[in-house]
KOLMIFI-667614 format. One line per 4 residues: number of its first residue (from 0); their letters; for each residue x, y, z of C-alpha. Coordinates in pm, 1 decimal, padded with zeros to 6 digits. Layout:
<nodes>
NUM	A	X:Y:Z  ...;
</nodes>
This chain:
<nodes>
0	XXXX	01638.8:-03716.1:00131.5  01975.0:-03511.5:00059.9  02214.2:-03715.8:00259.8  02049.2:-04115.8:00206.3;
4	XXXX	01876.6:-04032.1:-00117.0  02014.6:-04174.1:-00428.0  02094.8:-04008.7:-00729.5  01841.5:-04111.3:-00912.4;
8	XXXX	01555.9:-04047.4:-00654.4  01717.3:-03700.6:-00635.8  01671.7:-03642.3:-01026.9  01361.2:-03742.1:-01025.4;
12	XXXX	01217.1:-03576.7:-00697.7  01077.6:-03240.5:-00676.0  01249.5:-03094.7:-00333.9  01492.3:-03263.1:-00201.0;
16	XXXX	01580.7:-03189.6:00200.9  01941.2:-03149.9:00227.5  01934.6:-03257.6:00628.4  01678.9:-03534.3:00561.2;
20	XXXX	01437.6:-03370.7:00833.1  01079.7:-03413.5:00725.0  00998.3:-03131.3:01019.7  01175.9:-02896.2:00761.6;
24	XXXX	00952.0:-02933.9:00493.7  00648.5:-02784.9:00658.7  00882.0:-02465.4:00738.1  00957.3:-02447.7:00343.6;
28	XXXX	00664.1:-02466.8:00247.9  00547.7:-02199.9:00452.2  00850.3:-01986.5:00393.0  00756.8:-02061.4:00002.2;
32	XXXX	00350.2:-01935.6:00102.5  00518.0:-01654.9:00309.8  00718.3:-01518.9:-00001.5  00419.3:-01571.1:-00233.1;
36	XXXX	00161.7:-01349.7:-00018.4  00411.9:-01090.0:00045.0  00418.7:-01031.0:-00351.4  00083.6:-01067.9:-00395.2;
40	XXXX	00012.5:-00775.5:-00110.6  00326.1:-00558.1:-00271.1  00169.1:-00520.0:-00631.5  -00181.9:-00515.8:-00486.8;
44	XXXX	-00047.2:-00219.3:-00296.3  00120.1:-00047.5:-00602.5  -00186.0:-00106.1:-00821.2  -00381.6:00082.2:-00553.5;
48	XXXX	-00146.2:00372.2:-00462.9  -00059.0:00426.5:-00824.8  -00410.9:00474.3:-00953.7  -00521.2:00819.3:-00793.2;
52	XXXX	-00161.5:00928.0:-00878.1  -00259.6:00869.7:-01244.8  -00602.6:01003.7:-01208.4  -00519.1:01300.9:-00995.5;
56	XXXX	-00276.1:01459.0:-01286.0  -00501.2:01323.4:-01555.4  -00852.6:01438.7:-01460.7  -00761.4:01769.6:-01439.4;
60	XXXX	-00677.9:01809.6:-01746.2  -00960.4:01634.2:-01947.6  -01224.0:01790.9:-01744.3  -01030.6:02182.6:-01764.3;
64	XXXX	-01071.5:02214.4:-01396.6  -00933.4:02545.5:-01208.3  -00574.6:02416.7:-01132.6  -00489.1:02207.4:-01394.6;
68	XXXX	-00128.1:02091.6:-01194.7  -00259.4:01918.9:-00870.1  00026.6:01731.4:-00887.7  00395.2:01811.5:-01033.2;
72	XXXX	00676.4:01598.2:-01042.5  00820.5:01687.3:-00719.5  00520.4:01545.5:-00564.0  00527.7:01220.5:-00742.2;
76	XXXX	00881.2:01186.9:-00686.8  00837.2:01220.9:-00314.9  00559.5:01013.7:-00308.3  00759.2:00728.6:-00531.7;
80	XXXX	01066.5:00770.8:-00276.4  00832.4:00614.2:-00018.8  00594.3:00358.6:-00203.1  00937.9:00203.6:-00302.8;
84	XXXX	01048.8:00089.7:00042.0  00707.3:00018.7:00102.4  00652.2:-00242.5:-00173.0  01008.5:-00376.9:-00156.0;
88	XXXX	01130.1:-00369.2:00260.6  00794.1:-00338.0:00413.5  00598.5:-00618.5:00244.8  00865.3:-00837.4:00188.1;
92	XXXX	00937.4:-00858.7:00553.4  00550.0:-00953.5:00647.9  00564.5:-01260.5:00872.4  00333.7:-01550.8:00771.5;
96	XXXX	-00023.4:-01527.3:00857.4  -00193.5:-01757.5:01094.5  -00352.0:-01963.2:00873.3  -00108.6:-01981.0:00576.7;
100	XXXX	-00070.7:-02354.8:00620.6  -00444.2:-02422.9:00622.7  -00506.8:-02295.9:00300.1  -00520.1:-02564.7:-00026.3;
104	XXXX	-00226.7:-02541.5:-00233.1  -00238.2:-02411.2:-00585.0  -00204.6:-02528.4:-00898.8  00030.0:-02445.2:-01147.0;
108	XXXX	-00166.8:-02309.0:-01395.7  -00302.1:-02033.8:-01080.8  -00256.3:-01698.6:-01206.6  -00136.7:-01435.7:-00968.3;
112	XXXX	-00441.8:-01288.0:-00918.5  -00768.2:-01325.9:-00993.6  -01015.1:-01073.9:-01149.0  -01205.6:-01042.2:-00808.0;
116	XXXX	-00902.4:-00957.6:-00638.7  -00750.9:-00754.3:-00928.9  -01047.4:-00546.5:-00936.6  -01057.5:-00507.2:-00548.0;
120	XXXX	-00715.2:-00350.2:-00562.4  -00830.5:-00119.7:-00877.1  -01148.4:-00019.0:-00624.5  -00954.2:00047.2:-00379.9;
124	XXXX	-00735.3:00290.0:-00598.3  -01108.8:00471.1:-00682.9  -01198.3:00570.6:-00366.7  -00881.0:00699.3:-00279.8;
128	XXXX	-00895.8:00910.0:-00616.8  -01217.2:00994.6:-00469.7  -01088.2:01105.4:-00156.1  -00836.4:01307.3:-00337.6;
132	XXXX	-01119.4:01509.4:-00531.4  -01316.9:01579.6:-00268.9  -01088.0:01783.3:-00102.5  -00976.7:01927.9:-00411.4;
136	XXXX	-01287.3:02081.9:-00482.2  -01350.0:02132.1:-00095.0  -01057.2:02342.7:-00095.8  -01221.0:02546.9:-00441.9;
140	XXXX	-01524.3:02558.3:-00279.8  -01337.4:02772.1:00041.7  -01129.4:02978.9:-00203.5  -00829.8:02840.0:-00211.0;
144	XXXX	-00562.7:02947.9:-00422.9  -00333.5:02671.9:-00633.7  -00089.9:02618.1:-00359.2  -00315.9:02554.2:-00086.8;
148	XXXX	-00553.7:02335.6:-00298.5  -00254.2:02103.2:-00412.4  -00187.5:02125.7:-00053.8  -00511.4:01950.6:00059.5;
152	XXXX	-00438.5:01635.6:-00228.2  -00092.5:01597.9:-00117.2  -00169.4:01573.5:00218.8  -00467.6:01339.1:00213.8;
156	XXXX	-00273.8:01117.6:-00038.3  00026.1:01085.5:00180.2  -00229.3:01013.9:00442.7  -00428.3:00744.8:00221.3;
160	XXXX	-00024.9:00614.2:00141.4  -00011.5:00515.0:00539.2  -00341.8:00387.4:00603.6  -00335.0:00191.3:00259.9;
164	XXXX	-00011.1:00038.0:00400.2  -00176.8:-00085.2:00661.1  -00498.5:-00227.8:00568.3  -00321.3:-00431.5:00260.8;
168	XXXX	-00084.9:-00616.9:00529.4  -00378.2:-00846.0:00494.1  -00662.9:-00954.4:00315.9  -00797.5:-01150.8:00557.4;
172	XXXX	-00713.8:-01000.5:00896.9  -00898.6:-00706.4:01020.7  -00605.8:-00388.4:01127.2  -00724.0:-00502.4:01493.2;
176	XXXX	-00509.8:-00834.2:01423.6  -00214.8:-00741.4:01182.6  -00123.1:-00452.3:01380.6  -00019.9:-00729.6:01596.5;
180	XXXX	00248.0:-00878.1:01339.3  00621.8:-00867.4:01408.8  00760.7:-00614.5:01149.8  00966.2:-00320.3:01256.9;
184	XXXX	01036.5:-00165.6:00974.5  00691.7:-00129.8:00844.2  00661.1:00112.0:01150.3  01027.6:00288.8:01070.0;
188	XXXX	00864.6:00371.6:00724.4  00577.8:00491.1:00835.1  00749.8:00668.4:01075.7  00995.1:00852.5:00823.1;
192	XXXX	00727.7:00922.3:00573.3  00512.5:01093.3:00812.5  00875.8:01309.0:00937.8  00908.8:01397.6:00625.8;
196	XXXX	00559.6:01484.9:00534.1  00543.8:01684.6:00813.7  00880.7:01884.8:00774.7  00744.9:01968.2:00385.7;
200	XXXX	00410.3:02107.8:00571.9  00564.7:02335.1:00808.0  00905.1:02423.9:00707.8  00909.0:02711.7:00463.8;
204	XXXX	01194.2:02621.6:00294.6  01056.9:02279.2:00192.5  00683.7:02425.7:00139.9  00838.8:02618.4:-00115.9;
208	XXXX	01006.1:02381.1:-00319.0  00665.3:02197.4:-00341.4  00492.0:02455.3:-00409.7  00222.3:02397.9:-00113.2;
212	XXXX	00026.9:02655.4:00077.7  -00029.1:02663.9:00435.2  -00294.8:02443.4:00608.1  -00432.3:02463.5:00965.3;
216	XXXX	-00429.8:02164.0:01196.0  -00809.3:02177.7:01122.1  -00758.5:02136.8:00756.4  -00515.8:01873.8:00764.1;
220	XXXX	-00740.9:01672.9:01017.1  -01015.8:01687.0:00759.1  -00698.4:01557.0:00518.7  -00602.2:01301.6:00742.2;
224	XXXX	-01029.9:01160.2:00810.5  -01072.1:01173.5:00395.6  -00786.3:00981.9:00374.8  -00893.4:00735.5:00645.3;
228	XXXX	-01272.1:00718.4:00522.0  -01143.3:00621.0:00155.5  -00932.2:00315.3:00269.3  -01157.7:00207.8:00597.7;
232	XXXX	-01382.9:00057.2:00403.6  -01161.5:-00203.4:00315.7  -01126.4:-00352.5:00668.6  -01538.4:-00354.8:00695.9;
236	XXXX	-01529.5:-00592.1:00415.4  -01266.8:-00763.8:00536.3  -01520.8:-00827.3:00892.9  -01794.1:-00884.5:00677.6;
240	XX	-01604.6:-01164.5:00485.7  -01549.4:-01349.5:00776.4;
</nodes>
């Protein structure tokens, strides 16, 4: 206790409650779980995002497919500018989940993540890249020209970007329950992104400075349903884990 506590019981204690309300100490210890699971989901969420960026300017290139420069640094810029308020205002602003005080606590020696869940977030990164390809070579396959094929990437990765967002709020909790959670400016994100994604699309000016070609609202909905089929799978195994 903070206030009746000695000295010496403070030294040698490991939290000490400064109002010497034992009701507080289940509320730090969940804010303390809170905090942990938020950064656990934030660089689960980078590792993911980051991946098919990687792969979709690398495989290009070792492979010698038709358009080399899927992705230029304008792209990755933009696409940076909105992982980072993801990862650091989003995430960090995730309330607790239900059961965050019925799980055992860890052990010191816990690493961050395990392998199971490392390579979950690394899987999750493949089928996105895999998303991205197919309608790279979708696009070839309709004759595309350069523009219009980066086109179809950028749009289905901003699109995986949103719906990656979403499913990682949990790893526990289907969509059907976090979309439930109190966080506002998870929604103002997604909200600007998708603004701003769509002003690039249609606005000439910005089209051009990206370098993207026209697509119809047909061929972004096939975008949008790659994008959607490469990160759904996620909340399938989340229902089948439970």
């Amino acid at each position: 206790m903070g206030k009746r506590g000695t000295e010496i019981a403070k030294g040698a204690a490991s939290m000490i409650l400064l109002d010497d309300d034992l009701g507080h100490m289940i509320k730090a210890i969940k804010t303390g779980r809170r905090i942990y699971q938020n950064l656990r989901k934030a660089i689960r969420y980078i590792i993911s995002i980051h991946l098919p960026i990687v792969l979709a300017v690398l495989l290009p290139l070792l492979f010698g497919w038709p358009y080399l420069h899927i992705l230029m640094p304008v792209h990755v810029i933009f696409l940076e500018l909105i992982m980072g308020p993801t990862c650091a205002i989003a995430f960090e602003n995730e309330p607790a989940e239900p059961n965050v005080l019925q799980q055992p606590p860890r052990t010191n020696s816990d690493n961050l993540f395990s392998w199971s869940e490392l390579s979950l977030s690394l899987l999750q990164g493949l089928f996105i890249t895999a998303g991205l390809f197919a309608m790279y070579h979708y696009a070839i396959a309709l004759g595309k020209d350069e523009a219009t094929t980066r086109t179809f990437v950028f749009v289905t990765m901003l699109a995986a970007n949103i719906f990656l967002t979403l499913a990682n709020r949990s790893f526990e909790f289907s969509i059907f329950k976090t979309i439930l959670y109190r966080n506002h400016l998870i929604w103002w994100i997604i909200g600007a992104s998708t603004v701003l994604s769509t002003a690039i699309l249609y606005l000439p000016l910005l089209r051009g400075m990206f370098q993207l070609g026209p697509l119809s609202p047909v061929e972004v909905g096939w975008c949008v349903l790659t994008a959607l089929v490469s990160v759904v799978w996620l909340e399938c195994w989340k229902l089948l884990r439970r």
